[in-house]
N, C-alpha and C positions, 0 to 999 in steps of 0.2 A: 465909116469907110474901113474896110480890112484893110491892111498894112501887113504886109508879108516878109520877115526873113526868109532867104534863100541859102540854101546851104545843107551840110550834111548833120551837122547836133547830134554829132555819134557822140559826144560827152556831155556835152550842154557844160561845157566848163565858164571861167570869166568874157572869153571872147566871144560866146555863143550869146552869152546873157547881155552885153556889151547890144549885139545887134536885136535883140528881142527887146531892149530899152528902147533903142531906137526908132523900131516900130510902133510899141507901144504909145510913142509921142506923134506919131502921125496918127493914128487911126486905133483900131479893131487888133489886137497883136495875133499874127500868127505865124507860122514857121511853113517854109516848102520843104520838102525832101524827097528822094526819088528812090522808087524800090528796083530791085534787080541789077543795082547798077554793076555790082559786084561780079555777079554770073557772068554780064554782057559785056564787062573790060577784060574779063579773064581773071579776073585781083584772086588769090590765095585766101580761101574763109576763115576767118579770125573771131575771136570773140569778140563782142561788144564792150568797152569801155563801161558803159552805165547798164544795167539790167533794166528791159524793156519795161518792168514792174515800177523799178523808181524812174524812168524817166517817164513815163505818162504821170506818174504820182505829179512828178515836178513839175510839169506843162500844166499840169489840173491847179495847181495851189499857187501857180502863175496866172492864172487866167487866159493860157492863150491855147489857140486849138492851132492843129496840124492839119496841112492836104500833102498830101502825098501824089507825085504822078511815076508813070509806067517809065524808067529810063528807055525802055526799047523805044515807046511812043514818041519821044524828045529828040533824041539823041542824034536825028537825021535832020534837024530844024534849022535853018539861017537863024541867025539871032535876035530879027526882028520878027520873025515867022515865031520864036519861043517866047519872044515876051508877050505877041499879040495871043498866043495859047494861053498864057498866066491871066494876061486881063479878062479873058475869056471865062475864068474861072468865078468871076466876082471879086478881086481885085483890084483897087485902086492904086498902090503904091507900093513899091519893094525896096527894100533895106540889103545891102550887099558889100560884106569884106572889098578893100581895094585891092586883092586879090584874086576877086573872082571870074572868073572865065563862063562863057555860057555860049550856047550854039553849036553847030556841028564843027568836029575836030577840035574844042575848045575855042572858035575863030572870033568870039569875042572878046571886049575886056570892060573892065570898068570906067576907063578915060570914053568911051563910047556907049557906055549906057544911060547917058541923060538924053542925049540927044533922042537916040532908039528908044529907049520909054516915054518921051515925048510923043513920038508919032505913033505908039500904042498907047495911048491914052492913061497913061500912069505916070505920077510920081513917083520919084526916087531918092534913093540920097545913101551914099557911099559912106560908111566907116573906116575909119585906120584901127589898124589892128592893137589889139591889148596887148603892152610891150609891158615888160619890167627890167630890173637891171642886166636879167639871161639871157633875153630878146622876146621875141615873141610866143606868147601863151597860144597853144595848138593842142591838138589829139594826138598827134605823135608826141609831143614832149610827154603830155601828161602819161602816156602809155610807157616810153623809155623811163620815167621816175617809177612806174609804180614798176616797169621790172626789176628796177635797180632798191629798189623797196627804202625808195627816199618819199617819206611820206609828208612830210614837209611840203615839201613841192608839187605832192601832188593835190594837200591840201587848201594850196595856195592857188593855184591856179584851176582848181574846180569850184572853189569856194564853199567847201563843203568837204567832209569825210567820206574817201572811195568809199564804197559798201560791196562785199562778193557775196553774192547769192547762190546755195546750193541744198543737198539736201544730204542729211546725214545717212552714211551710207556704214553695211558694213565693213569693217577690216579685219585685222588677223590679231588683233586682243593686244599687241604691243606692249601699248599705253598702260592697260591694265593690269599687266604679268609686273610691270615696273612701279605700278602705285599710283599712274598717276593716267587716268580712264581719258580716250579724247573722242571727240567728233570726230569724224572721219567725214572731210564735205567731197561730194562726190557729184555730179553732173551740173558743173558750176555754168552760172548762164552770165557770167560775163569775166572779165581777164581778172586771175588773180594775183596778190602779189608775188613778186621775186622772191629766190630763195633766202631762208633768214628767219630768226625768230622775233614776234612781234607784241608790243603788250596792244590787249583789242578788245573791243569791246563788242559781242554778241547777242544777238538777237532768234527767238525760237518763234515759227513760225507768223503770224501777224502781229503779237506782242511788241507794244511798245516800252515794255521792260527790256533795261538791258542789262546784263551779266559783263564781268570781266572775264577776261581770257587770255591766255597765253599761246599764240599758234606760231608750229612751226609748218614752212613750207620749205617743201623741196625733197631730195630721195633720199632720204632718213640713212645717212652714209655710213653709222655704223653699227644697224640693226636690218637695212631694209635689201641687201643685196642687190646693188641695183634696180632699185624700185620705183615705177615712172613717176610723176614729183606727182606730191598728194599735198594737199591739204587739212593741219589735223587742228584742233582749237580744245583744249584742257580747259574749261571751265572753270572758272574759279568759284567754291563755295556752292555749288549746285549738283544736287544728285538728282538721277532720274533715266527715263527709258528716252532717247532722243532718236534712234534709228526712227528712218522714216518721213522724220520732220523737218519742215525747210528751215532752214537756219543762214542768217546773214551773218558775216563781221566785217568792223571799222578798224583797220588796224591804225594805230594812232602812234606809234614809235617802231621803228625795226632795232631791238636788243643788241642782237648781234648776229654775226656770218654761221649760216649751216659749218658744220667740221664734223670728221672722224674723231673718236675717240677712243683710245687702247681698249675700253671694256664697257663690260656695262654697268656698272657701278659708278664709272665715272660719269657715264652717261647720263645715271639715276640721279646722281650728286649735281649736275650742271642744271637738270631740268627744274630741281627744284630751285635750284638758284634764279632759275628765270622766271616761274612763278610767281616768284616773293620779288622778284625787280618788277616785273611787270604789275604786282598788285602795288608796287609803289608808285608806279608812274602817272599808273588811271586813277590813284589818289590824290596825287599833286595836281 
């Protein structure tokens, strides 16, 4: 029997995994999501939390596949009119945050989805959300930690190391006029972190080697004249041509806060000081 989470798994953090368990334990595990939903609420387009790249990676090494329906197609449906479309799919049973709303206008709930997945011929079964002592684990939390570049927390409640995927682009030599040559990641395919310097750990193109690294995010405030935030990642112990190439990182500590500093030398002076923190950290 499929057993389907419903939901969005724009992170696939603990709370997402929480209901892909629980599917798992009924049936066949797999995930619903709805495309276009974004366009059709009007919502503001934002990056994606996980890069589309690892999250199929993750669903694949999961064992669970995805259906995906049209939000336009749904989003006019009574709520028993959208679950008997679900069953319609090959569907036996849905797995659903107590949370969840479904139907048009959101005019369902989940105090009412046993009964209505009843009379659509599916099983169900409601989860309570993944709480900790902060409250509840969400996509927005985990999105406000990695802006605030508390990586902690967001390690914690993804259950795993963010990863920002992009591709080494060029810059204006900075890094290199100073000593210290960096990535420059450029057309990032999902949110990266907050301003701050991070010790991290980097990855070149499908390689599952990884390199150490030291990245600063943010407008480079006392070289970059107002410069819209970038992302740069100094390499540790690795020379070579990287323009070009996709490059991820893990940042696994944020050092300390972006700042100005009277010159560049002092500047030259801090970077390496981060350097050598950061190659102590991804050693411990």
């Amino acid at each position: 029997m499929l057993a389907c989470a419903i939901g969005k798994f724009d992170a696939l953090h603990r709370g997402h995994q929480a209901l892909i368990a629980a599917a798992r334990a009924l049936g066949e595990p797999a995930i619903m999501t709805f495309t276009g939903m974004a366009a059709e609420l009007g919502w503001e387009p934002r990056l994606p939390i996980i890069a589309e790249y690892d999250r199929q990676a993750l669903l694949t090494a999961w064992g669970v596949r995805e259906t995906t329906l049209p939000f336009a197609d749904i989003r006019g449906l009574d709520p028993a009119a959208f679950l008997h479309r679900v069953h319609a799919l090959g569907v036996g049973a849905v797995v659903v945050g107590e949370d969840f709303r479904f139907g048009r206008d959101r005019s369902g709930n989940a105090t009412e989805l046993p009964a209505l997945a009843q009379a659509a011929g599916l099983q169900c079964q409601v989860i309570a959300a993944v709480r900790d002592e902060r409250g509840v684990i969400s996509s927005s939390r985990v999105r406000a930690a990695l802006a605030a570049g508390d990586c902690a927390t967001v390690h914690q409640d993804l259950g795993r190391w963010h990863r920002l995927h992009g591709t080494v682009v060029h810059g204006e030599g900075r890094g290199r006029r100073l000593g210290v040559p960096t990535c420059n990641i450029g057309r990032w395919l999902n949110q990266p972190p907050g301003p701050g310097v991070y010790a991290a750990w980097a990855r070149l193109d499908d390689s599952e080697a990884v390199i150490p690294a030291a990245v600063n995010a943010g407008h480079l405030p006392t070289v970059g004249g107002g410069r819209p935030f970038t992302v740069e990642a100094h390499l540790l112990d690795w020379a070579g041509d990287a323009y070009d190439r996709r490059i991820s990182i893990e940042c696994i500590q944020r050092l300390r806060e972006e700042k100005r500093f009277p010159d560049v030398d002092a500047l030259r002076y801090q970077i390496m000081a981060d350097c050598a923190e950061a190659r102590e950290r991804l050693a411990s």
